[in-house]
Each structure stands twice: as structure tokens, then as C-alpha cells.
C-alpha positions as CSV (number, residue, x, y, z in Angstrom):
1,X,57.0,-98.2,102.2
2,X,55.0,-96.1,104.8
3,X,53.5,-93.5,103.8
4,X,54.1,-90.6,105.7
5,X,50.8,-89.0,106.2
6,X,47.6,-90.7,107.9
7,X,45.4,-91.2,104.9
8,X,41.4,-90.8,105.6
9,X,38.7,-93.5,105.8
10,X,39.2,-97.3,106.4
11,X,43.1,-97.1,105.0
12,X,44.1,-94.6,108.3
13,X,42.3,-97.3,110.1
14,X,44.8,-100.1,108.8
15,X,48.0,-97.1,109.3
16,X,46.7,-96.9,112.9
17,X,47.0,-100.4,113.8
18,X,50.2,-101.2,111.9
19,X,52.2,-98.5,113.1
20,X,53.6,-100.1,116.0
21,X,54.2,-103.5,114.6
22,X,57.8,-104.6,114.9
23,X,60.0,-107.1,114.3
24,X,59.2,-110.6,113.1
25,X,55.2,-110.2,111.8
26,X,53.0,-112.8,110.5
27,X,50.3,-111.3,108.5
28,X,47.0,-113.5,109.0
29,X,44.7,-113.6,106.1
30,X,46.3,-110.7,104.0
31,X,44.0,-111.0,101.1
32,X,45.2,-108.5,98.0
33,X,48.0,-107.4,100.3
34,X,46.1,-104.1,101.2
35,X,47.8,-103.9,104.7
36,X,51.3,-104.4,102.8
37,X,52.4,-100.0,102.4
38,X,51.6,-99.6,105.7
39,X,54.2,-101.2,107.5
40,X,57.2,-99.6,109.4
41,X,60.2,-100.6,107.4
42,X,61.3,-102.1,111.2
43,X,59.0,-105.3,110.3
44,X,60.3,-108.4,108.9
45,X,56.4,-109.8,106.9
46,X,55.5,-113.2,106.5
47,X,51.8,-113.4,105.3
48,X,49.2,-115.8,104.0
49,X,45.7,-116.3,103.3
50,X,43.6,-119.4,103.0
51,X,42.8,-118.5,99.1
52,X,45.6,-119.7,96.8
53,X,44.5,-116.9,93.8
54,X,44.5,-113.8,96.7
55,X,48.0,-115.1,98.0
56,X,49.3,-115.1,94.3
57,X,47.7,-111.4,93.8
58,X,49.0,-110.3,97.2
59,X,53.2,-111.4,96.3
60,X,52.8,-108.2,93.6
61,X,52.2,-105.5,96.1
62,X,55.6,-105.2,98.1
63,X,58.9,-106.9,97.6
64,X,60.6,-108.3,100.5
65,X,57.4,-110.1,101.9
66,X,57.4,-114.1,102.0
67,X,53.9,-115.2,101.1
68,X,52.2,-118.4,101.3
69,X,48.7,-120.6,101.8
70,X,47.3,-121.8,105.2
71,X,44.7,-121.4,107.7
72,X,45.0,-119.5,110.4
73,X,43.2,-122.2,112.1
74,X,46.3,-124.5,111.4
75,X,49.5,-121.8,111.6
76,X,52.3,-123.7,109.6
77,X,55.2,-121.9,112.0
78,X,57.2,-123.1,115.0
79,X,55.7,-122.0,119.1
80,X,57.4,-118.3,119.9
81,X,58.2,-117.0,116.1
82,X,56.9,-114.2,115.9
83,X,57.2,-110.5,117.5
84,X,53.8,-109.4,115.9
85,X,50.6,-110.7,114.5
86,X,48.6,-108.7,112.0
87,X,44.9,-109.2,110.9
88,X,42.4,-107.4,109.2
89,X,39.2,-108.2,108.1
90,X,39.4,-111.9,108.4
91,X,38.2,-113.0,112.2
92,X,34.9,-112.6,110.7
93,X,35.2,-115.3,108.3
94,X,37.4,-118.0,110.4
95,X,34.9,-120.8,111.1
96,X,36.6,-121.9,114.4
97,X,38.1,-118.2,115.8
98,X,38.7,-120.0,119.4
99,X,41.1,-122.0,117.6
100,X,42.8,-119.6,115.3
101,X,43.5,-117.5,118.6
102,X,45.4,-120.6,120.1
103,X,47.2,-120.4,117.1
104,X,48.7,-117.1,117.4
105,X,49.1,-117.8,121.3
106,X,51.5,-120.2,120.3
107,X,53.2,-118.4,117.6
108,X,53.5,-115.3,119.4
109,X,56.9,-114.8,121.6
110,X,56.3,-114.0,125.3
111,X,55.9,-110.2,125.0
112,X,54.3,-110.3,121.4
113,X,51.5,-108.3,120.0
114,X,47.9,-109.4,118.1
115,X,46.7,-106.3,116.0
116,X,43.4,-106.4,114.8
117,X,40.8,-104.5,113.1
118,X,37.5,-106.6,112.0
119,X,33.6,-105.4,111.9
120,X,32.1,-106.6,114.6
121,X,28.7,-106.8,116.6
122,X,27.9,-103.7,117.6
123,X,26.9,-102.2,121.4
124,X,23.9,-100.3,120.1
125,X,21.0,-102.5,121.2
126,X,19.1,-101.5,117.8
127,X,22.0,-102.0,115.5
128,X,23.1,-105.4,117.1
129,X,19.5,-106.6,116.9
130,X,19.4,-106.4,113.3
131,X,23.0,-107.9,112.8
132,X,21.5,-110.9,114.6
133,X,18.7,-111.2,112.8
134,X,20.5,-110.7,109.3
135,X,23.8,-112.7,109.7
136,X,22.3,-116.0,108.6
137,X,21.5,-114.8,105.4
138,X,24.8,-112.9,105.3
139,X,27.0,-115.8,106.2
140,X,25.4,-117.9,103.2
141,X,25.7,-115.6,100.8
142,X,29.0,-114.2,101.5
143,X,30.4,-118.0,102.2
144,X,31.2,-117.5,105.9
145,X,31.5,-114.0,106.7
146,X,29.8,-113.3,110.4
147,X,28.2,-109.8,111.2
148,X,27.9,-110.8,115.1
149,X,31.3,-112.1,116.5
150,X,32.6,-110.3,119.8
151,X,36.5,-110.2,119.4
152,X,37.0,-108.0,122.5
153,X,35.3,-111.3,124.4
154,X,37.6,-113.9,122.1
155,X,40.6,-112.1,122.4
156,X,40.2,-111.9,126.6
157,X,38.8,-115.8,126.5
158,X,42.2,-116.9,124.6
159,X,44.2,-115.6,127.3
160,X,45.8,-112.4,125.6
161,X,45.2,-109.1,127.4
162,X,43.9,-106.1,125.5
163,X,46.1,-103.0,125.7
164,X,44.5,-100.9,123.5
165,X,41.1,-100.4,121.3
166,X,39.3,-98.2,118.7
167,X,36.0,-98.2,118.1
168,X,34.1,-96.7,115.3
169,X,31.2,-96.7,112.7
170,X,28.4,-97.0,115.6
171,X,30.3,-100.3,117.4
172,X,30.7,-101.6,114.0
173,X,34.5,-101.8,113.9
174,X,37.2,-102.5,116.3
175,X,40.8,-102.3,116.4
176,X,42.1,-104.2,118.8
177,X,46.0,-104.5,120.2
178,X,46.7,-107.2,123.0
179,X,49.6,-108.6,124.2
180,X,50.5,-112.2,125.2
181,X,52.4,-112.2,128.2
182,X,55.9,-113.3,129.0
């Protein structure tokens, strides 16, 4: 359940993004299921993650949640299923972004929502110098995480418009809500 109060660091962050998901929601990438008490009770959650072990971990968290495995590059759901789409932390790691966000497109009813919150390259010239110059290294050893992407850019490219965003840590993080027109 919800909780009530905005808790403080990168958990208010999550309670921020998910408290206007509704309806039908497809959780992308849930990992341990960390998003999973900070849902309005008014969304329906269907989650998966590419990892078979972090799927199996997540279906402990919260009852009433239909988990599964897949690749958000390869959604396993019918055009127009879902009100919401929810994802946190994973954009960075999706090897083909472009095409996980034609996924969703085509997922998403007319009218339905993307949330996102994901680290991201930041504005400061100094700071997204040295995420440049460190993400090779990073993407090896953390197999495939990316310190550099530019979801605002993605997001606008795949054809959803942005309603609303949050940024934070010095242009480190972003949450992003868009909207995929009727």
C-alpha cells in the first residue's frame, strides 16, 4: 500500500513519479520490486524484468501484482493495453532504448502515460565531460549500464510528448512524465 507521507532521498523520488499512475500499469524492468509500496491502490500492476532471479525476488514484495520475464525491447502484450507505463532505473541499461520506446508507444492506449526516473547525462559541461569519458569503463564493468544517455531527447524522438520533469543531483537524474497522444 501507499504510504502516506513522502519519504526522503531517492524513495520520495520513486513516490513522486508513481503518484499519478492509474489504471492498467505495466512496470518495465522492476527489479527487487522497490517501486511496488508506492503505488496508488487505483493501479492494476503488471511487471517484469529481463532477469529471471530479480523477477522471482520481486513476486514477494506485494500481492496482487502479476510478474513475469521479458525485454522491454520485445514487450510480450497486445497494441493499446495499458493506461500507464512505469520505469525506474532501467533506460540506462536497455541496449536498444529507441526500440524499447516503440514498445511502450505501442502498448500504451491513446491518452496513456510513460513515468520515468533514470540517471542520466548531466547539463553541467564539467560533469558530462567526465561521464563521457568514464562510461566505457562503466558499461563493461557494470554489464551495460550507460552514464551518458539523454532521455528527455529519446522520449521527444519516439514521438511521446513530455508533460512534466524533475531534475536533480546536478543534472544527474531525471524524472520524466509524457504522454502518448490520442
Amino acid at each position: 500500500m501507499r504510504k502516506l507521507k513522502r519519504p526522503l532521498g531517492f524513495t520520495g523520488w520513486r513516490w513522486d513519479l508513481l503518484e499519478e499512475v492509474r489504471g492498467r500499469t505495466l512496470e518495465i524492468g522492476c527489479g527487487w520490486g522497490s517501486n511496488f509500496d508506492h503505488y496508488p491502490a487505483e493501479a492494476s500492476i503488471s511487471a517484469f524484468d529481463i532477469e529471471p532471479a530479480r523477477a522471482r525476488s520481486a513476486h514477494n514484495k506485494r500481492s496482487g501484482i502479476t510478474l513475469s520475464t521479458a525485454d522491454a525491447q520485445q514487450i510480450p502484450h497486445p497494441n493499446h493495453s495499458f493506461d500507464s507505463v512505469v520505469g525506474t532505473l532501467v533506460f540506462c541499461s536497455i541496449p536498444q532504448p529507441h526500440i524499447a520506446l516503440a514498445e511502450i508507444r505501442r502498448v500504451l492506449k491513446p491518452g496513456g502515460k510513460l513515468f520515468l526516473i533514470d540517471h542520466v547525462r548531466s547539463h553541467h559541461h564539467w560533469l558530462g565531460s567526465t561521464q563521457e569519458f568514464l562510461n566505457p569503463l562503466w558499461n563493461t564493468v557494470t554489464g551495460g549500464c550507460n552514464l551518458n544517455r539523454d532521455n528527455e531527447t529519446m522520449i521527444k524522438d519516439s514521438g511521446l510528448k513530455i508533460e512534466r520533469m524533475m531534475v536533480g543531483w546536478y543534472g544527474l537524474l531525471k524524472l520524466l512524465i509524457a504522454n502518448r497522444d490520442a
